[in-house]
Residue, then its C-alpha position, 0 to 999 in steps of 0.5 A: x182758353x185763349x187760341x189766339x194766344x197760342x196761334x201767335x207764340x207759335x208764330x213768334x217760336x217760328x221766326x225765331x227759328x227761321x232766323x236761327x237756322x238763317x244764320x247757321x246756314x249762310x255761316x256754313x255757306x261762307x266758310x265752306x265755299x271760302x278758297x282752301x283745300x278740298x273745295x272740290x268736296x266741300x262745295x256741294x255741301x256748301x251749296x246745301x247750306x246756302x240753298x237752305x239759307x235762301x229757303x229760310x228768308x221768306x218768313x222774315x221778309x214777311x214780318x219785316x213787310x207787315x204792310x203788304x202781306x199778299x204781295x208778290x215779294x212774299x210769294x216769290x220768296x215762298x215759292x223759293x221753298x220748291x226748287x231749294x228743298x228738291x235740289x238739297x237731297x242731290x246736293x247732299x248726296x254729291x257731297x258724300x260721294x266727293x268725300x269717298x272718291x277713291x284718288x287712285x281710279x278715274x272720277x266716273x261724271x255724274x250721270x245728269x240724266x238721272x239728277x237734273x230731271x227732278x230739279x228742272x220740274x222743281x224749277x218749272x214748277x216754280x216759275x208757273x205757279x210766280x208767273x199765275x199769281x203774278x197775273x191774278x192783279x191783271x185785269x186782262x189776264x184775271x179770268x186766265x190766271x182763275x182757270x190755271x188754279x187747279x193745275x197750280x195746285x196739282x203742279x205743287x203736288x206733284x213737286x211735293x211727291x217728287x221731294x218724298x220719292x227723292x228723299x229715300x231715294x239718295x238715302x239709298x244710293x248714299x248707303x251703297x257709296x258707304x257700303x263701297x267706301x269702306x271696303x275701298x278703305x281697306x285696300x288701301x290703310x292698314x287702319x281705318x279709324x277716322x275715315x269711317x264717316x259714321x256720323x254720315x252713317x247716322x245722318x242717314x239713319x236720322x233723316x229716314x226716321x224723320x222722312x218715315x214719321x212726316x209721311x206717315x203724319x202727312x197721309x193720316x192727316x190726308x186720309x183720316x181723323x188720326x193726327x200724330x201731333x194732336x195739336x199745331x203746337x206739337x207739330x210745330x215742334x217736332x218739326x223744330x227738332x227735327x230741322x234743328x237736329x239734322x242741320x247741326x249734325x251736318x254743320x258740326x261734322x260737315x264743316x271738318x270732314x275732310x275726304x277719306x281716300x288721299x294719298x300721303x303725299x302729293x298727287x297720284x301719278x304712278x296709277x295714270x296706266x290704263x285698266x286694261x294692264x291690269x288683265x295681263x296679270x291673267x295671261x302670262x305666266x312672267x306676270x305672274x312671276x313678277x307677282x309673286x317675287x313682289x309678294x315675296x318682297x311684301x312678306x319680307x320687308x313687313x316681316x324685317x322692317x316691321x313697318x306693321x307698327x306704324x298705325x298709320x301706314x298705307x298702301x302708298x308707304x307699302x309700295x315706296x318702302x318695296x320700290x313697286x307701284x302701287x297697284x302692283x303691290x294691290x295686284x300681288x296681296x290680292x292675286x297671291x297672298x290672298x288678303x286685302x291690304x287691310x287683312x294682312x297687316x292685321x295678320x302681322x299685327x296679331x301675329x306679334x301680340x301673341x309673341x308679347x302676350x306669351x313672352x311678356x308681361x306687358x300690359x294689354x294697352x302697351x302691346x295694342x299700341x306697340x304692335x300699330x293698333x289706335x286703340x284697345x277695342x279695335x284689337x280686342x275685335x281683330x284679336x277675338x275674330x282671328x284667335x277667337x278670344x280676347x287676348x286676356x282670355x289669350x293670355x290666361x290659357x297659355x299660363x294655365x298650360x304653362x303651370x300645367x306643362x310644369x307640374x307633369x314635368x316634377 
């Protein structure tokens, strides 16, 4: 069996892949840091993608330089590889946290402290390893550059463990701005649909199972005769799925998000009062006062306008329709009617899909749309968790109580 053949399709499939994803990415880069709205949030997301297209240049640079294989072109560009894959997990992370900034509260600044420590050791790492190789050709510095190899390697251990530490890391505290994000979310839409950022969700889920399957690989090659691969070609190319998987989940989905929490129109200006106001609400009896007529006012304009239909409406529509600020209406629903936004229009909507399950024969569709649902299984959820039944099951108890009511009547 020829090795040697082997060993050198592989390094072909290897190219071929490093420039694939080489394109892909500097083609994200360019679009996402193009001038347009939401480039604020999109440009962590772009700085990803143009930081893993300088991470994937060395190996065509090393075909492209067959004539000096061991020159310092090459090893510059390999050492790229340190700094650029440990900025990616913060870059990732502050990207997710831009789409789920809520507008209606203060940009809490990120906390460099805890990000730029891991980044800057990246950094050095990779300038004293450059600057070691580099004098390894000096005579003069030779002798030096001999003695400093075992801290080089121990340096790009180190870095290599700071990468697997930071990984699960920003998968963690990614988690916890979703977690946070979605309950925001229904404080302030009536439906969520569209702003979930589930593929997110499973962006997260498909870089810990392949982080757990590359460490798992890496410590029984290190600690034992078991190999997960078997062989250099398997490795390869589980490796290949694994980049090409997650690069495109994040391209596809990546390039369209837009952020989640936007007002409908315009800039927020009717929140700019500090969040100490929010504590009168506590202390006075007139405040609650004003609270309750502004609840008052809630229930009767849902209730004669109906605006619960509108499948799209917000807090924001809520507050203009009622002539108060937005957070005092958040303040009244919360403090005196006792829902989150989100809840209690689900209340209204539930409440009048009843009266049309009883009262019409309507198909089940028609009055999901028609009572301000986007779609069918979404009610069915909402039905089934405040009635405790699908609405079909609704629909058929109350015909046989009918038919059963009117035969005790004869």
């Amino acid at each position: 069996m020829d090795y040697t053949s082997g060993t050198s399709d592989i390094e072909h499939w290897r190219l071929a892949l490093a420039v694939g994803l080489l394109m892909m990415s500097a083609f994200c880069a360019h679009l996402l840091l193009l001038p347009g709205p939401h480039r604020r949030a999109r440009l962590p997301l772009g700085l990803f993608f143009l930081s893993n297209a300088l991470r994937l240049v060395a190996l065509p640079v090393e075909h492209l330089t067959l004539s000096t294989p061991a020159s310092l072109l090459h090893i510059t560009f390999d050492l790229a590889e340190v700094p650029l894959s440990t900025v990616q997990p913060f870059l990732l992370w502050l990207y997710v946290r831009r789409l789920t900034e809520d507008p209606t509260r203060p940009h809490d600044p990120v906390k460099r402290g805890w990000h730029l420590p891991p980044i800057i050791f990246a950094v050095f790492v990779y300038f004293f390893v450059l600057t070691q190789q580099a004098t390894l050709g000096a005579p003069s510095l030779d002798a030096y550059a001999l003695a400093l190899q075992g801290t080089t390697v121990a340096l790009l251990w180190c870095v290599t463990l700071v990468f697997y530490a930071l990984v699960p890391i920003y998968a963690v505290l990614t988690v916890r701005l979703l977690l946070s994000y979605k309950t925001r979310l229904k404080d302030l839409y009536a439906s969520t649909e569209g702003r979930e950022l589930r593929w997110i969700w499973c962006l997260t889920a498909a870089v810990a199972f392949f982080w757990v399957f590359n460490l798992a690989s890496i410590l029984a090659e290190a600690f034992g005769d078991f190999d997960w691969t078997t062989t250099a070609a398997g490795s390869f190319y589980i490796g290949a799925f694994a980049q090409i998987s997650l690069l495109w989940i994040i391209a596809v989905w990546g390039i369209r998000q837009k952020p989640g929490m936007s007002p409908p129109r315009g800039p927020v200006t009717e929140d700019t009062e500090p969040v100490q106001d929010f504590k009168k609400y506590d202390r006075s009896g007139l405040d609650h006062a004003r609270l309750a007529r502004i609840a008052t006012k809630i229930e009767q304009t849902m209730a004669r306008d109906k605006l619960y239909q509108n499948p799209d409406l917000s807090l924001w529509d809520l507050s203009e329709k009622i002539g108060a600020k937005r957070h005092y209406v958040s303040q009244a629903l919360n403090d005196k009617i006792g829902h989150s936004f989100f809840d209690y229009v689900n209340t209204f909507r539930i409440d009048d899909a009843k009266r049309q399950l009883l009262s019409t024969d309507s198909s089940i569709l028609a009055i999901t749309y028609d009572v301000g649902f986007n779609s069918r299984s979404v009610f069915y959820r909402a039905f089934k968790q405040e009635v405790g039944m699908t609405p079909s099951q609704f629909r058929q108890d109350a015909s046989v109580g009918n038919t059963a009511k009117a035969i005790c009547n004869t």
